[in-house]
SEPA-832958 format. One record per residue (C-alpha): residue number from 0; residue in one letter; x, y, z. Coordinates in steps of 0.1 Angstrom, whole numbers, plus 5000, padded with zeros to 4 digits. Layout:
<pts>
  pos  code    xx    yy    zz
  NUM     A     X     Y     Z
...
</pts>
This chain:
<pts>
  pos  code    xx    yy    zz
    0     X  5395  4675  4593
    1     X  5358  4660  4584
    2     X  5354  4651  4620
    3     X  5366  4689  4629
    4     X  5340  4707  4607
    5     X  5312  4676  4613
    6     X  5318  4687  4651
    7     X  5317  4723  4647
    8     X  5284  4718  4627
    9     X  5265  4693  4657
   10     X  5277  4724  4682
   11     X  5262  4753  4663
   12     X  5228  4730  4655
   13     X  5230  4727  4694
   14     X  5233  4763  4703
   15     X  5205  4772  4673
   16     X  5185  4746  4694
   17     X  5188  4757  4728
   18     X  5184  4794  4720
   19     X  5152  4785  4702
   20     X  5139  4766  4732
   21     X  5149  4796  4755
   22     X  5130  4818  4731
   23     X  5098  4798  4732
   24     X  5100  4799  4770
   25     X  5103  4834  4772
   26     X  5076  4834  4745
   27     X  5051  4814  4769
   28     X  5060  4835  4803
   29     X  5045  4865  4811
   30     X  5060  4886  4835
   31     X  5041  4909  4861
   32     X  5062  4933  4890
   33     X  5059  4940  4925
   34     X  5074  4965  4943
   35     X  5080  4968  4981
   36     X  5098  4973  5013
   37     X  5116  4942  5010
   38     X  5143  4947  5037
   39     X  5146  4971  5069
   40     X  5120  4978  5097
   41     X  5095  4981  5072
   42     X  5096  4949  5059
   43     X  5064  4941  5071
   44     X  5048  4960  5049
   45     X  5063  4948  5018
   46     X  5078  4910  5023
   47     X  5042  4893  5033
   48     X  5027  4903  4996
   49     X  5055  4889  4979
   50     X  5047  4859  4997
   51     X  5014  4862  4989
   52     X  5018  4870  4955
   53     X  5039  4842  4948
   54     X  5019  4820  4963
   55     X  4986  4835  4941
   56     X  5007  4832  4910
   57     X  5021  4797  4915
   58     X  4981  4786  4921
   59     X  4979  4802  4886
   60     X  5004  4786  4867
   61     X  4991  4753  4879
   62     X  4957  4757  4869
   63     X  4973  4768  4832
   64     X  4982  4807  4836
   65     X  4969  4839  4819
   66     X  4953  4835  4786
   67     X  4972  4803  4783
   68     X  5008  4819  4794
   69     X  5030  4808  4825
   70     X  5033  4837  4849
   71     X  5065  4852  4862
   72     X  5064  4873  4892
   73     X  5096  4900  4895
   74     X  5100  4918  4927
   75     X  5122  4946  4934
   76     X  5130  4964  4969
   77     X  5119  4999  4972
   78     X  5147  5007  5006
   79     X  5162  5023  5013
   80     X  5148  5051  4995
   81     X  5112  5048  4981
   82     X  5111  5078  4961
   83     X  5147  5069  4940
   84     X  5147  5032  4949
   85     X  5111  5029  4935
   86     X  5120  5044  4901
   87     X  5148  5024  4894
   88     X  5126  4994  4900
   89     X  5097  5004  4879
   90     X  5126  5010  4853
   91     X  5144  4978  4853
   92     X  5101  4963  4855
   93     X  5096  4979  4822
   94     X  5127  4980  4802
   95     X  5146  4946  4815
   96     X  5119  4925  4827
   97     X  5091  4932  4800
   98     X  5064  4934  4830
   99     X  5027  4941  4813
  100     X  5021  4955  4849
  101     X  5030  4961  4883
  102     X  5013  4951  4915
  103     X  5021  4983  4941
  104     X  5042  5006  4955
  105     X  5028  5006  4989
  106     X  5041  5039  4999
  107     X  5033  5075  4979
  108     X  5065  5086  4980
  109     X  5071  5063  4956
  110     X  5044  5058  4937
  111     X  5045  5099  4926
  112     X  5074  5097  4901
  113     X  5068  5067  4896
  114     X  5033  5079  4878
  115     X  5053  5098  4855
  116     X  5073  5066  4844
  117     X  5042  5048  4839
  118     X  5024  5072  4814
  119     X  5060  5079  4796
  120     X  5060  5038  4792
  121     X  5022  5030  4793
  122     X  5026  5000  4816
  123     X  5001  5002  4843
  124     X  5007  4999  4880
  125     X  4982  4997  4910
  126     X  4993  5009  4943
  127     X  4983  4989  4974
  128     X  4982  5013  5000
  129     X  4997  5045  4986
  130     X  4968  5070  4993
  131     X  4982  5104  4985
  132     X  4959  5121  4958
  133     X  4988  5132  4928
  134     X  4998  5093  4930
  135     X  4966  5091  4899
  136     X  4961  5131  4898
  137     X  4992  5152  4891
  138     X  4989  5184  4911
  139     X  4981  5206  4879
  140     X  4951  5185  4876
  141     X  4959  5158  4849
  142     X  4952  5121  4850
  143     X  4979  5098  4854
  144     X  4965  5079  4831
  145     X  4985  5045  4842
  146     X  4987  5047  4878
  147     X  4955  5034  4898
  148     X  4951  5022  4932
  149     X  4929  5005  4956
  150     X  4930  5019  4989
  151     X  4913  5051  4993
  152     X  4931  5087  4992
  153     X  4942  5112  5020
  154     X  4912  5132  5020
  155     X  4891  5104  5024
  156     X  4914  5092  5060
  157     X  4917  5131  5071
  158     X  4884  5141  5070
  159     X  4871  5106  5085
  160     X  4894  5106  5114
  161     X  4889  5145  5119
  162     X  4845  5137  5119
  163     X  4851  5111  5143
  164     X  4875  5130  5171
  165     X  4849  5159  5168
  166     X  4816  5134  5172
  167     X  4833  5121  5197
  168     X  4840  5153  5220
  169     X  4877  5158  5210
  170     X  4879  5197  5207
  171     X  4917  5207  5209
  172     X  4942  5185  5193
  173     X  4981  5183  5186
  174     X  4995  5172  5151
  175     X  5022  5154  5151
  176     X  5034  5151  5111
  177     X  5068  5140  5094
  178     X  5086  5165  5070
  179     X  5087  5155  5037
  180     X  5065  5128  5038
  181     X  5039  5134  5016
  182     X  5017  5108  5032
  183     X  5018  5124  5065
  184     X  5019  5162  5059
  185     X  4986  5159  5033
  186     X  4968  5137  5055
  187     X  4977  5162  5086
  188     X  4963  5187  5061
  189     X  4929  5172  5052
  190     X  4921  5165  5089
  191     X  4932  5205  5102
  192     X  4910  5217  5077
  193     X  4880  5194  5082
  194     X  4885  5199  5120
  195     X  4889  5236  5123
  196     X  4855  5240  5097
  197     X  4838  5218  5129
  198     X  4849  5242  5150
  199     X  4875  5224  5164
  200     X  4911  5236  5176
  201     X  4946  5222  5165
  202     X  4965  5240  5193
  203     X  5001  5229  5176
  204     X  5017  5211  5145
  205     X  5048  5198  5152
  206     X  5071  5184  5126
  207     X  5096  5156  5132
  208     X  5121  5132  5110
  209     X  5120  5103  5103
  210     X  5149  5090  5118
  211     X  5140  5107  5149
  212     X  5139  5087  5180
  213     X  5130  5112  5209
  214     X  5100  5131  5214
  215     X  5100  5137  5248
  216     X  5098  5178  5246
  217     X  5077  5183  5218
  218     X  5050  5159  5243
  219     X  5059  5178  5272
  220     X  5044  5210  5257
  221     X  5016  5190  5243
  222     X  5007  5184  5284
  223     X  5008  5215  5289
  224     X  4985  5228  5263
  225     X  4953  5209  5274
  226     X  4953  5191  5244
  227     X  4923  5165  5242
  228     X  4943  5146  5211
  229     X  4971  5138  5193
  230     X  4968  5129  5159
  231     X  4999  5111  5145
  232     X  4994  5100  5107
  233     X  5027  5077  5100
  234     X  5036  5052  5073
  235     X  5046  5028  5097
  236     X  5043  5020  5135
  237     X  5076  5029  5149
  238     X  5074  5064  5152
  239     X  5042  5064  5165
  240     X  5049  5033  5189
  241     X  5083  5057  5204
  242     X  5062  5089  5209
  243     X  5036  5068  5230
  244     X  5062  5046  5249
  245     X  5076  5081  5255
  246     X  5047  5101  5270
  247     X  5040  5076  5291
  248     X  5075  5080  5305
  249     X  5066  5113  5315
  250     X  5032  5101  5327
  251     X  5012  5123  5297
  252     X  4978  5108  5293
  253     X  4971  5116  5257
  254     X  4942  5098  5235
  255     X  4959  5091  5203
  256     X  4946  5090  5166
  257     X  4964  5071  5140
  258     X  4957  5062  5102
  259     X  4965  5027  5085
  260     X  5000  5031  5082
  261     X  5000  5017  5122
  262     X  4980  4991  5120
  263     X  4999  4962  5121
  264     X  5000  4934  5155
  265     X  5036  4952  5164
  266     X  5023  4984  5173
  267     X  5003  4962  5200
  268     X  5035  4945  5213
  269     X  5054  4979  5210
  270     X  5037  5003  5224
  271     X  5011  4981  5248
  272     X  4990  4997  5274
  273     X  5006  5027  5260
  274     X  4980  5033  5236
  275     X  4949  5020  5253
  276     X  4918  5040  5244
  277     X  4939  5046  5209
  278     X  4914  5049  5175
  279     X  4928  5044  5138
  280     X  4912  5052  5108
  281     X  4918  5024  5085
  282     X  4907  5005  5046
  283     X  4893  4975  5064
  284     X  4893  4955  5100
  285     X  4921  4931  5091
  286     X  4901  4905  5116
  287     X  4872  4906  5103
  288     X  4860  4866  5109
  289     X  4854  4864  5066
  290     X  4892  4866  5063
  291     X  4896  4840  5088
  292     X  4905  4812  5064
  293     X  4926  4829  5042
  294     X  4944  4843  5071
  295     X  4950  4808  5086
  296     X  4962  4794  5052
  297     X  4984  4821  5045
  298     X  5000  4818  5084
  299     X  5005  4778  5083
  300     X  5027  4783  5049
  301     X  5046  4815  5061
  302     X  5057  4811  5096
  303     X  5085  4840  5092
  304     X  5053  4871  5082
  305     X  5016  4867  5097
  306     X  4986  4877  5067
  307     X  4987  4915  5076
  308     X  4961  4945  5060
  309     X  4990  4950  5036
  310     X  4987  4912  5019
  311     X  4948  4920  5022
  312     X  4954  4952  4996
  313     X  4979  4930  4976
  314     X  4950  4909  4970
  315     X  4925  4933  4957
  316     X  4948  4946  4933
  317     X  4960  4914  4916
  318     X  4924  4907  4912
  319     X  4915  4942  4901
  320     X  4948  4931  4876
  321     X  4935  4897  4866
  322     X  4896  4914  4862
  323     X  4916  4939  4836
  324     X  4930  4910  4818
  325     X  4903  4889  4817
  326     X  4883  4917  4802
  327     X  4904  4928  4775
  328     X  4912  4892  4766
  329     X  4951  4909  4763
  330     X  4981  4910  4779
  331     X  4990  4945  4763
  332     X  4993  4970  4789
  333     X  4976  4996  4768
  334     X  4946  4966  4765
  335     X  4952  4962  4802
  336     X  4948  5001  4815
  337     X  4917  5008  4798
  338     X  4905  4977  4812
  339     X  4914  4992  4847
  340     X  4899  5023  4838
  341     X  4862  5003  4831
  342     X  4865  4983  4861
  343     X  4828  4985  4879
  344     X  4814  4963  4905
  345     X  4843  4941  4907
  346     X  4843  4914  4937
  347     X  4877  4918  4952
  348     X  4889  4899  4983
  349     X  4877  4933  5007
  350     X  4852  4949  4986
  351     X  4832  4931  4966
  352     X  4818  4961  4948
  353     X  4846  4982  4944
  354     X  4843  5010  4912
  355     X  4873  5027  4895
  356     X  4864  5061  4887
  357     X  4878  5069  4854
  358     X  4883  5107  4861
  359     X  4910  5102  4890
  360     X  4917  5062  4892
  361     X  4905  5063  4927
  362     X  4880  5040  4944
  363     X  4844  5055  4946
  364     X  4828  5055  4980
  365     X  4857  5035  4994
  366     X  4847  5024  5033
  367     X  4871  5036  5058
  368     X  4871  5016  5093
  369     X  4872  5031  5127
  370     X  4894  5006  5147
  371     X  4898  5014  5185
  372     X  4924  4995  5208
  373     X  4908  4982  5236
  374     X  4920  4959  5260
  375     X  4953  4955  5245
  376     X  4939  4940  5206
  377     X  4923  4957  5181
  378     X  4880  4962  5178
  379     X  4861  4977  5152
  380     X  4843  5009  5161
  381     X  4823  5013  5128
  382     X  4825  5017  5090
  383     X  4827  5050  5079
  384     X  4814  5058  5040
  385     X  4825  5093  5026
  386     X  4799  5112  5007
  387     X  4807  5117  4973
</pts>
C-alpha cells in the first residue's frame, strides 16, 4: 500500500516536472508566422521564403535569438483560396500559435481581410509583394494601423508601366485583366487612366478567369484592332505565359507589358521566344550582380526552389521585422507596430534606405524597375522613381 501511494507521488512530481520544463520552453520561444502559397502552381511564390526564412531564423537562434529568446517560425498555406485560406491562417497565427508578427501574405487578396484581423488583434503583419492600396488604407480612407508592406502599391506599377509604353511610342493598347482579382483589375485601372491623360488609347479591356486556359479569340480581335500593346498585369506567370504561347499560334505579333507578378525564370522556359521584345515593370532586377552571393548560397542549400524576387521581399521584411524589434527593445506586437510605423532609412537587403510612411504604411519613393526580355533572359531597362 506504501509502495502504491510512494509510486503515485514519484509520478505526479514527474508530471509537475515535465510540465514545468515544457512551460519554460514555451517561455524562452518566441513565435513569428509566415504565410504563403505553399502548394499548387504557385508554389513558387510562396515555398522559397519559407526556406529562406527558416534558414534566417535558424542563423538566429544560433547566434542566441531575439532579445535573448529562441525563435519559432510557423507557416501556414494560403491555397487554395488566399482570401478565406489566408484568414484562417492569420487566425490560428494569433490565437493558437501566439505569433508577435507575421512575415507576408504575398498576394492582396489575402492580405485585405486579413488587415481587418490584424487591427481587431493588434499583431502586426508585413506583406511581401501584395501591392494593392486598401491592403494598409481601407477604402473609406482609414489606416490599417497593423498591416505594412514593403513592395510598392498599384499606383506606383500602373502609372510606371503606363509612362514607359507612352515614352516609348506605344499609342493604342489592349488590357487584358482577371475578374475579381484585385491585383489585376486596380493595376489595369491605374495604368488606363495614366495612359489615356498621355493621350494614349486603350482600344479594349477584356476580362478573363482565372482558371481560364484559352485565349485564342479574345487575341484574334486584338490583331485586328491595330493594337501596338497588350498589357497583361497577373499574379503569376501562367496566364500570361498561355495567352503568349497562344498568339503566337495564330502568328499575332504583339509587344507585351507585364508587372512583377511574372517575373520569375518559368515564364522564360514557358513562354520562350514567345515574348521577345516583352518589358515588366517590377520592385527590383532579381540579377542584379550585388545579390549574387546570396543567390548562390541560397541555390547550393535548396536544390528543389532557385533564390527568386519573392525570397528577395521575404528578406526586406524580416529585417524591417527585426529593425522593429530591435528598436523597441520588445517583443509586444503593440511595441513592435509603432516601431514599424517609425521605421526611416533602414538598410534592407534591396533598399538600403527604405522609409515607412506613417500615414499609409507604404514605402516612400519606392524604385520600380523596367526589365525587358531580350535574347531569351531578362535585362534591366532602367530604374524608375515615382514623384511623390
Amino acid at each position: 500500500m506504501k509502495f502504491r501511494k510512494f509510486f503515485y507521488l514519484i509520478l505526479v512530481m514527474l508530471v509537475i516536472l515535465i510540465t514545468l520544463i515544457g512551460c519554460k520552453k514555451e517561455d524562452d520561444m518566441v513565435v513569428i508566422g509566415y504565410i504563403g502559397d505553399l502548394s499548387g502552381n504557385d508554389a513558387y511564390v510562396g515555398v522559397p521564403p519559407q526556406l529562406f526564412l527558416q534558414d534566417y531564423f535558424a542563423e538566429v537562434n544560433e547566434k542566441g535569438g531575439i532579445l535573448g529568446k529562441q525563435v519559432k517560425l510557423v507557416s501556414y498555406d494560403m491555397q487554395p483560396d488566399n482570401a478565406v485560406d489566408g484568414s484562417l491562417a492569420f487566425n490560428r497565427l494569433i490565437n493558437e500559435d501566439k505569433a508577435i508578427a507575421v512575415i507576408g501574405p504575398s498576394s492582396s487578396s489575402a492580405a485585405i481581410p486579413m488587415a481587418a484581423i490584424a487591427n481587431k488583434a493588434k499583431v502586426p503583419f508585413i506583406a511581401t509583394s501584395a501591392t494593392n492600396e486598401k491592403v494598409t488604407v481601407a477604402e473609406d480612407g482609414t489606416l490599417n494601423s497593423y498591416a505594412f508592406r514593403v513592395c510598392f502599391i498599384d499606383s506606383y506599377q500602373g502609372t510606371a508601366a503606363a509612362n514607359y509604353a507612352f515614352s516609348q511610342g506605344i499609342r493604342k493598347v489592349g488590357l487584358i485583366e482577371t475578374l475579381g482579382n484585385p491585383y489585376s483589375q486596380n493595376i489595369c485601372d491605374f495604368f488606363q487612366k495614366q495612359f489615356e491623360s498621355l493621350g494614349g488609347t486603350v482600344v479594349d479591356r477584356i476580362g478573363i478567369q482565372d482558371g481560364d486556359v484559352e485565349f485564342r479569340a479574345q487575341l484574334t480581335n486584338f490583331g485586328k484592332s491595330g493594337i501596338d500593346a497588350i498589357f497583361f498585369p497577373s499574379g503569376t506567370y501562367k496566364l500570361p505565359s498561355l495567352a503568349a504561347n497562344q498568339a503566337a499560334d495564330l502568328n499575332l505579333d504583339f509587344k507585351w507589358i507585364f508587372t512583377d507578378g511574372v517575373y520569375d525564370d518559368t515564364l522564360l522556359e514557358v513562354a520562350g521566344s514567345n515574348i521577345e521584345g516583352a518589358i515588366m515593370t517590377n520592385y527590383l532586377f532579381g540579377d542584379d550582380p550585388a545579390y549574387d552571393e546570396f543567390k548562390a548560397s541560397y541555390n547550393a542549400k535548396h536544390k528543389e526552389y532557385s533564390a527568386n524576387i519573392f525570397v528577395y521581399l521575404a528578406y526586406d521584411a524580416v529585417e524591417l521585422l527585426m529593425h522593429a524589434i530591435n528598436e523597441s527593445q520588445s517583443l509586444n506586437p503593440v511595441d513592435i507596430q509603432a516601431a514599424l510605423e517609425k521605421a526611416a532609412d533602414v538598410p534592407l537587403f534591396t533598399d538600403k534606405h527604405f522609409t515607412v510612411d506613417s500615414k499609409t504604411h507604404n514605402p516612400l519613393n519606392k524604385m520600380v524597375a523596367i526589365i525587358g526580355v531580350k535574347d531569351g533572359k531578362y535585362t534591366l531597362i532602367e530604374n524608375y522613381y515615382p514623384t511623390n
